[in-house]
C-alpha positions in Angstrom: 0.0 0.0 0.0 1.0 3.4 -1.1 0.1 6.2 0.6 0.9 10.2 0.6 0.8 12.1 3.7 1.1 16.3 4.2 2.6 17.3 7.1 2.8 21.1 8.3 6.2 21.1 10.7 6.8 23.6 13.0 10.6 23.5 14.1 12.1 24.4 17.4 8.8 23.1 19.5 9.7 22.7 23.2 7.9 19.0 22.6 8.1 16.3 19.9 4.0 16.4 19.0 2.4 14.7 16.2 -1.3 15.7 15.8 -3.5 14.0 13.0 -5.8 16.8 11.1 -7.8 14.5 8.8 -7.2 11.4 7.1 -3.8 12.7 5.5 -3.1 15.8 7.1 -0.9 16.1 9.8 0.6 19.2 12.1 4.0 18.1 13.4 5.9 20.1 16.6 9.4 18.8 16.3 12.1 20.2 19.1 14.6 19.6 16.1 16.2 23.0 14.1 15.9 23.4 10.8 19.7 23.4 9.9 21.2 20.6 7.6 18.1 18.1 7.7 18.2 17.5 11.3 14.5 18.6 11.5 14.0 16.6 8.4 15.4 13.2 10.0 13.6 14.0 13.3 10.3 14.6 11.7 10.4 10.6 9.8 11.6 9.3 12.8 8.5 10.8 15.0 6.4 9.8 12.1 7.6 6.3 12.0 7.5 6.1 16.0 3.8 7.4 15.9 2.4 5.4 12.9 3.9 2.5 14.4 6.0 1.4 10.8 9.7 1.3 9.8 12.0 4.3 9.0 12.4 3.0 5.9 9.0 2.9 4.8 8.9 6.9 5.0 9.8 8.8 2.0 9.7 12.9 1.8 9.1 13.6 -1.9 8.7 17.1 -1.9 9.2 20.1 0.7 12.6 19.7 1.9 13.4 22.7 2.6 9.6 23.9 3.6 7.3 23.8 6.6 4.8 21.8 4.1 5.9 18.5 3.2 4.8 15.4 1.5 5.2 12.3 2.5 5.2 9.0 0.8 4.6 5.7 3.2 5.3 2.1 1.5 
């Protein structure tokens, strides 16, 4: 199964928080800053923690360097 995910992250939270918006939508709080991906590898490894799946599974395809991002689960 293939699924997309958009997350809306908001960097340098005082708490790691995932909270679910709808069915695909998500609003991330990630204690992580945005320098050299490190809010980028914090954000798959919250989302893998909270979904309950593999690292690996999680994909970003697009947003890298934005507070919108998608993201692809396998």
């Amino acid at each position: 199964i293939e699924m997309k995910i958009f997350v809306r992250v908001k960097p340098n939270a005082k708490v790691n928080e995932v909270e679910s918006v709808d069915g695909s939508h998500y609003a991330v709080r990630l204690k992580a800053v945005p320098m050299q991906g490190k809010a980028n590898e914090a954000l798959i490894a919250l989302l893998a923690l909270h979904l309950g799946i593999a690292r690996s599974r999680i994909q970003m395809i697009s947003g890298f360097s934005s507070r919108l991002k998608v993201i692809e689960i396998s």
